[in-house]
C-alpha positions in Angstrom: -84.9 8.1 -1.2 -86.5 11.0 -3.5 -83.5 12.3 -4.4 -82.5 8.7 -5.5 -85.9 8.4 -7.4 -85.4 11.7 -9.1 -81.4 10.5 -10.3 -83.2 7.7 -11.4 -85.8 9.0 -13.7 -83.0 11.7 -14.9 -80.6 8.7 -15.7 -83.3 7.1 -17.8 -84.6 9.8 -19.3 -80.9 11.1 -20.8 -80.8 7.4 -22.5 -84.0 7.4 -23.9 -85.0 4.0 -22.4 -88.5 3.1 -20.2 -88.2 -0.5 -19.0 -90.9 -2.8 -18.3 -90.0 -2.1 -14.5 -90.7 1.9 -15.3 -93.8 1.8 -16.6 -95.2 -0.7 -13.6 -94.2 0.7 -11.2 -96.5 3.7 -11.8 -99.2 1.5 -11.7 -98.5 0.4 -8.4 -100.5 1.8 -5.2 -97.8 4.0 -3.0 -98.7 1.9 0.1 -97.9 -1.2 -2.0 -94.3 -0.4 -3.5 -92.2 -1.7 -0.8 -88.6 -2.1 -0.8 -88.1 -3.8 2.4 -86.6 -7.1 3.6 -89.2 -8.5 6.0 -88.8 -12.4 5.4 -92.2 -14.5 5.2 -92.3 -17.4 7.2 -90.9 -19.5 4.0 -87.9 -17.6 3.4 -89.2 -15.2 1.2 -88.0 -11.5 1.0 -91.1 -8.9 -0.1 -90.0 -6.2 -2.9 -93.1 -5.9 -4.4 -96.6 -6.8 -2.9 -98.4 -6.1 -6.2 -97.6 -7.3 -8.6 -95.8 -10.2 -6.5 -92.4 -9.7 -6.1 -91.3 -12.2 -3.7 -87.3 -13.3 -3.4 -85.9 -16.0 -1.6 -83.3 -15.4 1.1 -80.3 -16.7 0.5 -80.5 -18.8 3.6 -83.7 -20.6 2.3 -81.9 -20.6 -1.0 -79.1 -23.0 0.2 -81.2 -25.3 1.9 -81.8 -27.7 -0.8 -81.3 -28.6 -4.5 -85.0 -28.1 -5.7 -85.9 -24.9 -3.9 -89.4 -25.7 -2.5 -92.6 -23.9 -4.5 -93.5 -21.9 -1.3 -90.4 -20.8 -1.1 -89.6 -20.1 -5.3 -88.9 -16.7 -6.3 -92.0 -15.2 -7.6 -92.2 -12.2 -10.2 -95.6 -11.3 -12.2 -95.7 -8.2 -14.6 -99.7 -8.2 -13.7 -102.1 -10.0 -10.8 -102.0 -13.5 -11.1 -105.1 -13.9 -13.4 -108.1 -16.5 -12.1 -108.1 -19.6 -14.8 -111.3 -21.2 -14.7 -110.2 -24.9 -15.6 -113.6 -25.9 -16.4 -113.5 -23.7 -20.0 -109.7 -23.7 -20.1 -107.8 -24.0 -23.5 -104.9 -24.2 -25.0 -105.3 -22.6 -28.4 -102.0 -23.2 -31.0 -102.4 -21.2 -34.7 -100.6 -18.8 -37.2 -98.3 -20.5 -39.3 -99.5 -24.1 -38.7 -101.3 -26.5 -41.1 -104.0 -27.7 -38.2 -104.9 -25.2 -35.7 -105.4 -26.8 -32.3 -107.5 -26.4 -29.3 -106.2 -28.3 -26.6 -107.6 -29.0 -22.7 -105.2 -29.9 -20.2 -106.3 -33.1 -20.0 -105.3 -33.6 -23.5 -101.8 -32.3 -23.0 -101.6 -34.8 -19.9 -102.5 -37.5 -22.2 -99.7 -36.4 -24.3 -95.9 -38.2 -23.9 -94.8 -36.2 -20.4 -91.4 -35.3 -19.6 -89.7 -34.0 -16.4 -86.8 -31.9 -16.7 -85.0 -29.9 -13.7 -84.2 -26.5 -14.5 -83.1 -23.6 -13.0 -84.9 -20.2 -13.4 -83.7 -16.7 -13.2 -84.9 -13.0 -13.3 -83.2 -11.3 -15.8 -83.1 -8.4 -12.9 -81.4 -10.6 -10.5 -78.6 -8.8 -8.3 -80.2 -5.0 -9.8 -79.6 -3.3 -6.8 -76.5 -4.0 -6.9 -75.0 -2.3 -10.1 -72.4 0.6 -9.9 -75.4 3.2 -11.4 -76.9 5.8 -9.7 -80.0 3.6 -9.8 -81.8 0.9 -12.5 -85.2 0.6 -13.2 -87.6 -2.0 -11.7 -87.3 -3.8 -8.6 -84.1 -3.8 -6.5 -83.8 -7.3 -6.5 -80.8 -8.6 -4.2 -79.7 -12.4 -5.3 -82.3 -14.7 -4.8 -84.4 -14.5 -7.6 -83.4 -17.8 -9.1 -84.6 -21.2 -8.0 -84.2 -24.7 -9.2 -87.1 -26.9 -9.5 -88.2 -29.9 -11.2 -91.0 -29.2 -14.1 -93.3 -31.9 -15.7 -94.9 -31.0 -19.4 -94.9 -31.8 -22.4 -92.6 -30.8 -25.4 -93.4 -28.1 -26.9 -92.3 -29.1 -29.9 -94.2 -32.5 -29.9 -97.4 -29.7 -29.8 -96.1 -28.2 -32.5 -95.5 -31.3 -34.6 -98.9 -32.2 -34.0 -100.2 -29.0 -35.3 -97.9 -29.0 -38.8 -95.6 -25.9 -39.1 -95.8 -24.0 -42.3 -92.2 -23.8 -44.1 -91.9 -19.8 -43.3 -93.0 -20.8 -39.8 -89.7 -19.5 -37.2 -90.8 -17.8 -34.2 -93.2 -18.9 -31.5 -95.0 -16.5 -29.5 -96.8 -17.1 -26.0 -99.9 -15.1 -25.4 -100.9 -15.5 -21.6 -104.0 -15.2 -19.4 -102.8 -11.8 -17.0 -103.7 -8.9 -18.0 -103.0 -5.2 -17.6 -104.9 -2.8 -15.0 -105.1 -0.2 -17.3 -106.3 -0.4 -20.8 -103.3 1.4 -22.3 -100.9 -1.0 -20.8 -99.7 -3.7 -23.0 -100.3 -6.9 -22.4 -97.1 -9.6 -22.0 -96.5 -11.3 -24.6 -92.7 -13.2 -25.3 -91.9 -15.1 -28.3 -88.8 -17.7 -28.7 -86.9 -18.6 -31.7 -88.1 -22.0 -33.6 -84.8 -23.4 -33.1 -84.5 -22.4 -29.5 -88.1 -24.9 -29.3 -86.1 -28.0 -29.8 -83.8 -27.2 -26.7 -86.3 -29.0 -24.1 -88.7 -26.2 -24.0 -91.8 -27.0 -21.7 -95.2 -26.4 -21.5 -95.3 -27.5 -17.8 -98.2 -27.7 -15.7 -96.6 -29.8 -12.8 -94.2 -28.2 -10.4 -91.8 -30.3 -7.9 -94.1 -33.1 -8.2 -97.3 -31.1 -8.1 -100.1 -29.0 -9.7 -98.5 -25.9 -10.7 -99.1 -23.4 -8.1 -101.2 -20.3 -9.2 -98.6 -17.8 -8.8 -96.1 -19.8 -10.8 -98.7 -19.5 -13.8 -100.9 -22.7 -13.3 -102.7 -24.1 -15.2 -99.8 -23.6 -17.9 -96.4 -22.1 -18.5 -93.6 -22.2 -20.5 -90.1 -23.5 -19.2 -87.3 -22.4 -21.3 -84.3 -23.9 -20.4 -80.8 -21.5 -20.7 -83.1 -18.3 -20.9 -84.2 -15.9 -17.9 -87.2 -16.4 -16.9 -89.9 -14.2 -18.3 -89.0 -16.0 -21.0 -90.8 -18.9 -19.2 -94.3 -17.4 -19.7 -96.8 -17.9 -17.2 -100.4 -18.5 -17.8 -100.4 -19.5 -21.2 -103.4 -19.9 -23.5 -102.4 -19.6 -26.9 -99.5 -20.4 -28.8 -98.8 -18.4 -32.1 -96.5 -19.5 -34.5 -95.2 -16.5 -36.9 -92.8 -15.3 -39.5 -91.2 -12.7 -37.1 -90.4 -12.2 -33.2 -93.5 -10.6 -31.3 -93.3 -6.5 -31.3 -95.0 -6.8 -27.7 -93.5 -3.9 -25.8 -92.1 -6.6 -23.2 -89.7 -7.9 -26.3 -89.0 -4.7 -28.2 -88.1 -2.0 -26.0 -88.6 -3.7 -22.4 -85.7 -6.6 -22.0 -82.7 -5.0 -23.3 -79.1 -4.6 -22.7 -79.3 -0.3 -22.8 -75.4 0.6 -21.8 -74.5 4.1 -21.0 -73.7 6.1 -24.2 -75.8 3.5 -26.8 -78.1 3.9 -28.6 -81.0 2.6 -27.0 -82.9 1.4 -30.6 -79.7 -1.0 -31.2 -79.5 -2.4 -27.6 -79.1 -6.6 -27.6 -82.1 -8.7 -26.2 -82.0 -10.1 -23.0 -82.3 -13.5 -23.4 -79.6 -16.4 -22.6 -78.7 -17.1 -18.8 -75.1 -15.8 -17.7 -72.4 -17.3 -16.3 -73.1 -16.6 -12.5 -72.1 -18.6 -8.7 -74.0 -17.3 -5.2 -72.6 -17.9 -1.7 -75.7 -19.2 0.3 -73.4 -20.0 3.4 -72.2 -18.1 5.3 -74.4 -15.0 4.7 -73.2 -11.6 4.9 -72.1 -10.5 8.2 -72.4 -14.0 9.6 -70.8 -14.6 13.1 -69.2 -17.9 13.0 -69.1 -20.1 16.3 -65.4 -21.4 16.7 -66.6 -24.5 18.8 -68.5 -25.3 15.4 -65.4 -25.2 13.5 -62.6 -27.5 12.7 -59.5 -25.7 14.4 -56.0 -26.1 12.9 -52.8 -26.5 15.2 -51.4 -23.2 15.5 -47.8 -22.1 15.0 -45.6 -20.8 17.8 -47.2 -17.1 18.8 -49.9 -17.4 16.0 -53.4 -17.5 16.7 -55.6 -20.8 16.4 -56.6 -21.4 12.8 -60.2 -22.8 11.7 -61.7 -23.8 8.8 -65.1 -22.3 7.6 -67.4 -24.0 4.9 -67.9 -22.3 2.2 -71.5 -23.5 0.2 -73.6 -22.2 -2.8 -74.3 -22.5 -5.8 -73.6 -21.8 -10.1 -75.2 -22.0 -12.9 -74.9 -21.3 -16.6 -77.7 -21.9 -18.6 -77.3 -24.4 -21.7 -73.4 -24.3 -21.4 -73.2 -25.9 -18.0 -70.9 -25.3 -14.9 -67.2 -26.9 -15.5 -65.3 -25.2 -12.1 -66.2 -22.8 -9.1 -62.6 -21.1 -7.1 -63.2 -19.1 -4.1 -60.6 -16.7 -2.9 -60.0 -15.4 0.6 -57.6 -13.1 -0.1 -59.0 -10.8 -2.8 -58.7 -12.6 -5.8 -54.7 -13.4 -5.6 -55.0 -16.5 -5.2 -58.1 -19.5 -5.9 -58.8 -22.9 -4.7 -61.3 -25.1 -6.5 -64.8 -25.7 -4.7 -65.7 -29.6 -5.4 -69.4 -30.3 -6.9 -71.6 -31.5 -4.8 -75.0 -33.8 -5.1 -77.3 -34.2 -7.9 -76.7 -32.2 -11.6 -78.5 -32.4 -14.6 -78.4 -30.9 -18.0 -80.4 -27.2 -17.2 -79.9 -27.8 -13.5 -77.5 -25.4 -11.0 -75.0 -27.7 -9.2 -74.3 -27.1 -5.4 -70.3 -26.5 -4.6 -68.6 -26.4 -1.4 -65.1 -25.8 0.3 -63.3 -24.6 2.8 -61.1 -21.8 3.9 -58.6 -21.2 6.6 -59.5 -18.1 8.7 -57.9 -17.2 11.8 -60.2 -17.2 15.3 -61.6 -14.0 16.0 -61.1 -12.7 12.9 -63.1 -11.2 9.6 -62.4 -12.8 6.1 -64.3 -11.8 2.7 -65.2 -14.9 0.1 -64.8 -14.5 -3.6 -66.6 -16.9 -5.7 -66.3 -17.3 -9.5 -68.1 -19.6 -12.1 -66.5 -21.0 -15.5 -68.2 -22.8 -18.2 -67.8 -25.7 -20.2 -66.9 -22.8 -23.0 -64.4 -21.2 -20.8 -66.1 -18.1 -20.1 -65.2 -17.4 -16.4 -67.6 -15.0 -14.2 -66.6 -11.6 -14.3 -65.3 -9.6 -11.3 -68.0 -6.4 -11.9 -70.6 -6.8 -14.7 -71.7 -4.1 -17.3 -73.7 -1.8 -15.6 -77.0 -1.6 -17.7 -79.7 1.0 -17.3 -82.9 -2.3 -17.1 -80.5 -3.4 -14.2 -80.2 -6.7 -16.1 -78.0 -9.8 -16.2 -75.7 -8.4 -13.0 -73.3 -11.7 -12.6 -70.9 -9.8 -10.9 -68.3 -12.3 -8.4 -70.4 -12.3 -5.6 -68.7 -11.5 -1.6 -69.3 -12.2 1.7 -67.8 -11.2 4.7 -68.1 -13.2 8.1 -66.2 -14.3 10.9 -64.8 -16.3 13.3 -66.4 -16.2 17.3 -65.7 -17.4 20.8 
């Protein structure tokens, strides 16, 4: 393990690049910086203990459409911050004609609208990259949830305040703060245009208060994006000329590929085309007497038929077809869609595949979008470890 820390900091180092992840996880106590896999009682997998760095298990994952709050991913640059609701405010200013200050009874008192929407790490799947190692936490695959937000508009906020004609980017400035002074603050800022796409300032989660760790009183939901662009704790909205310079947005989330030049690297910003297996899990032993058998030929062993579940998602573009393949990608059979969908949702698929009693079979899934763009087999290894939407594979099998 300090050999791998040591590639690590060489690999990064050679590019020029210190992610977010870097420069936190100094901060963190040694006692406190735990990789491990111990599951709480809700189905959710440890990484970090401080900040919070909780991901759902795949098996919890698949359980339901709206993944339950106490079992939502949770990632925090800093400690979940104490709000005291009594003096809380919503300030909006910059480049606005009428600078408000808002309490969150007035926003409730506001037209409210509930929107289901699925949210994702932008370091989703890191540990997984072909590198000799990524900054930040080695997420697996469950850091993504779906749940259903109730807010307000943020742009009926802004129309309330007046834009200026040069107004075009909205930043969102947010209670947490860093434990050393020299740390910088998060701060993330949106396009204006992107504000008209059903962003959120949502203070209701699955049909209640929005839970501390998922930024009560107040956070941003912004639909098609990963999620820290779905700031938590917000208390000020600025509306500016330019995109914030926080360190979060200018050197932090960005697509830094082996051999570039880290000052030019692309944002990470919109959601990837990506599909999960949530059943069976890796390594899974399936019970035959739970499977539907086939009628075997002469000499050939039994066949049965195992179902094959998960889900896909693709951010504003939406899912059009999930295949799985059980024999390396050769061949693919369409999964069908399954349950509810809507517009910034994940839609559940499900199929099934012959495999022959007693023994192993690996499961290929791939996503395509209502633009075409399919799911690739590996993605582009990045040194932030972001945006992996690799096919994902799972290997089981077939029991007496």
């Amino acid at each position: 393990m300090f050999e791998r820390a040591i590639v690590r900091r060489q690999f990064l180092k050679k590019l020029g690049f210190a992610g977010a992840g870097v420069m936190l996880g100094s901060l963190l106590p040694a006692a406190r910086r735990a990789l491990g896999s111990d599951e709480r009682g809700s189905g959710l997998i440890v990484r970090n203990d401080w900040p919070e760095h909780w991901e759902t298990s795949l098996a919890a994952l698949g359980r339901a459409w709206l993944t339950p709050n106490d079992a939502f991913f949770v990632r925090s640059h800093f400690v979940p911050p104490s709000v005291d609701m009594a003096t809380w405010r919503l300030e909006v200013s910059g480049r606005v004609r009428t600078p408000l200050s808002m309490s969150l009874a007035e926003l409730r008192a506001m037209t409210p609208v509930e929107m289901a929407c699925v949210l994702e790490c932008a370091g989703n799947g890191r540990s997984a990259f072909a590198l000799p190692s990524t900054s930040g936490t080695q997420w697996g695959l469950g850091a993504v949830g779906n749940a259903r937000w109730k807010g307000v508009r943020l742009a009926s906020v802004l129309e309330r305040a007046g834009l200026e004609p040069d107004a075009a980017h909205v930043w969102f400035e947010c209670a947490d703060a860093a434990p050393l002074p020299e740390t910088p603050r998060f701060v993330r800022s949106i396009p204006l245009q992107k504000v008209a796409d059903d962003v959120l300032l949502a203070w209701e989660m699955n049909g209640v208060p929005l839970p501390r760790r998922h930024g009560a009183p107040l956070r941003a939901i912004v639909p098609g994006w990963f999620g820290m662009a779905s700031a938590k704790w917000v208390t000020r909205i600025r509306v500016e000329t330019e995109p914030s310079d926080n360190h979060f947005m200018a050197k932090g989330y960005r697509y830094v590929y082996p051999g570039e030049d880290p000052a030019s690297a692309p944002p990470v910003d919109e959601l990837r085309i990506k599909s999960v297996i949530t059943r069976p899990r890796e390594g899974e032993k399936l019970s035959i007497k739970k499977l539907s058998v086939g009628k075997p030929a002469t000499g050939k062993q039994s066949v049965v038929k195992a179902r094959i579940m998960g889900f896909a998602w693709a951010g504003s573009k939406g899912i059009k077809l999930v295949e799985i393949s059980s024999d390396g990608g050769s061949t693919w059979q369409a999964a069908g869609f399954m349950g509810d969908t809507e517009p910034h949702s994940w839609r559940l698929w499900a199929t099934e595949v012959p495999i022959a009693a007693g023994k192993s079979v690996t499961v290929i899934a791939r996503a395509t979008d209502n633009a075409g763009q399919v799911q690739p087999a590996e993605a582009r290894p990045n040194a932030g470890g972001y945006g992996n939407n690799s096919m994902h594979r799972v290997t089981f099998r077939a029991v007496a």
